[in-house]
C-alpha positions in Angstrom: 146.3 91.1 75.9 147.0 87.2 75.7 148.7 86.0 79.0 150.5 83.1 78.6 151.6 79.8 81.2 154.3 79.7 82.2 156.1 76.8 81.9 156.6 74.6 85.6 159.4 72.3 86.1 159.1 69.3 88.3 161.6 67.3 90.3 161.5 63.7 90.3 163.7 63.4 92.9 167.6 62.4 93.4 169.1 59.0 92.9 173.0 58.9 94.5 174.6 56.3 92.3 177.8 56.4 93.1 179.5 57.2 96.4 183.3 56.9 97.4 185.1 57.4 100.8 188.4 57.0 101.8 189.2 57.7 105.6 192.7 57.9 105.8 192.9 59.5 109.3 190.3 61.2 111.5 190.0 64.8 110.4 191.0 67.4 112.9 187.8 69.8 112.2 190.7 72.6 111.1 192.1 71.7 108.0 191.4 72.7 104.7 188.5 70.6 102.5 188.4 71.3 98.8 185.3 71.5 97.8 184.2 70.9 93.8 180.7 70.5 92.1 180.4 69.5 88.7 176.7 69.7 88.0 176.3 68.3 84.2 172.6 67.9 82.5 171.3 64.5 80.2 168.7 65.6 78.1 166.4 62.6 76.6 166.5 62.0 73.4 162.8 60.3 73.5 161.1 63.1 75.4 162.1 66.2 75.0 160.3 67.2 78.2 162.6 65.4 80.1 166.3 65.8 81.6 168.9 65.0 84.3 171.5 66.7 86.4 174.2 64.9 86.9 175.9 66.5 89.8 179.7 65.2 90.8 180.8 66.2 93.9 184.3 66.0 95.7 185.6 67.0 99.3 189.4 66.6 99.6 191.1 67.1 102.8 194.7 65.6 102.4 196.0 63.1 104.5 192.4 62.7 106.0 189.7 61.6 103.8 188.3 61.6 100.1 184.4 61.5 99.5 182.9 61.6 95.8 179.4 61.5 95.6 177.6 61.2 91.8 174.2 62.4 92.3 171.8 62.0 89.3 167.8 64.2 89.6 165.4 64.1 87.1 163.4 66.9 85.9 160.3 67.5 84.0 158.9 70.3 82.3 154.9 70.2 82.0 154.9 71.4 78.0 157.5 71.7 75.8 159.8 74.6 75.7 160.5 76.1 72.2 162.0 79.9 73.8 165.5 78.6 74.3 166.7 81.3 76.3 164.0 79.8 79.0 164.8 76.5 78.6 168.5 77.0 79.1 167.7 79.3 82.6 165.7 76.5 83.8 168.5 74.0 82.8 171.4 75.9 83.7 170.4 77.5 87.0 167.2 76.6 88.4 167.6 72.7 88.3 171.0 72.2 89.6 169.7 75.1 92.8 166.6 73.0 93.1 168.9 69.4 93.2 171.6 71.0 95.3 170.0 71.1 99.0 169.3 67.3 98.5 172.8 66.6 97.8 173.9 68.5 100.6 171.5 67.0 103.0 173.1 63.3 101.7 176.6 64.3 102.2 175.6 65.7 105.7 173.7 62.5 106.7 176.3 60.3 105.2 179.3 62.3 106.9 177.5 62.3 110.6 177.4 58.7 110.4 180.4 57.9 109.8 181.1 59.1 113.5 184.4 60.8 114.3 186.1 60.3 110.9 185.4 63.2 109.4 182.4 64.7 111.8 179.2 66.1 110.1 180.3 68.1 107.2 177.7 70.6 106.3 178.7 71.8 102.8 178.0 75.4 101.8 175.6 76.8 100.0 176.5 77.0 96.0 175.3 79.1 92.9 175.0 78.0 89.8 176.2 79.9 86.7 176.9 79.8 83.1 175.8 77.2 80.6 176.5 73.2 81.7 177.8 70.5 79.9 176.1 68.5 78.0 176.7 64.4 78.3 175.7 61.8 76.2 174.6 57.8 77.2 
């Protein structure tokens, strides 16, 4: 019986490069935040091992504040991946659940310091599904 490795992906870490706030007035902790995650992948031309999840992220609370946050993680798989089907579950599921929590943990930090206009918005937890978009440079 030949066992094979399985493949291992590794995260390179997170790079925010783009972050947006509005405060319009100080948010009353009641009303209602829309909440939308785009998570997007960039797969390298030059190394096929490599990609990126490019995850946009809006909270909306009208009349109160706008944040956008554009959060960009790099991933690696260790070999190259020829089963598809594989390399789409790592792609499609696993890398945006493993960039996620850091995303969340930026918006929380980010939110808490900006005192009383917003408060510290924890954001909840999301699941990932379905095949992302692909971008281009």
């Amino acid at each position: 019986m030949e066992v094979s490795n399985q493949p291992k992906l590794q995260f390179h870490g997170a790079d925010f490069s783009n972050v947006h706030f509005d405060g319009f007035k100080q948010y009353d902790g009641e009303s209602k935040i829309d909440l939308s995650v785009e998570p997007k992948v960039f797969y390298d031309s030059e190394n096929q091992k490599l990609f990126k999840i490019i995850m946009d992220v809006k909270l909306i609370c009208e009349e109160h504040f706008e944040l956008i946050v554009l959060g960009i993680g790099t991933f690696e798989f260790d070999q190259e991946i020829s089963d598809l089907e594989m390399k789409k579950s790592f792609v499609n599921q696993n890398a945006p659940a493993i960039m996620f929590p850091y995303v969340r943990a930026f918006i929380g930090t980010l939110t808490s310091n900006l005192g009383s206009v917003t408060g510290c918005l924890t954001i909840p937890t999301q699941f990932f599904q379905g095949e992302l978009e692909e971008v281009e440079e």
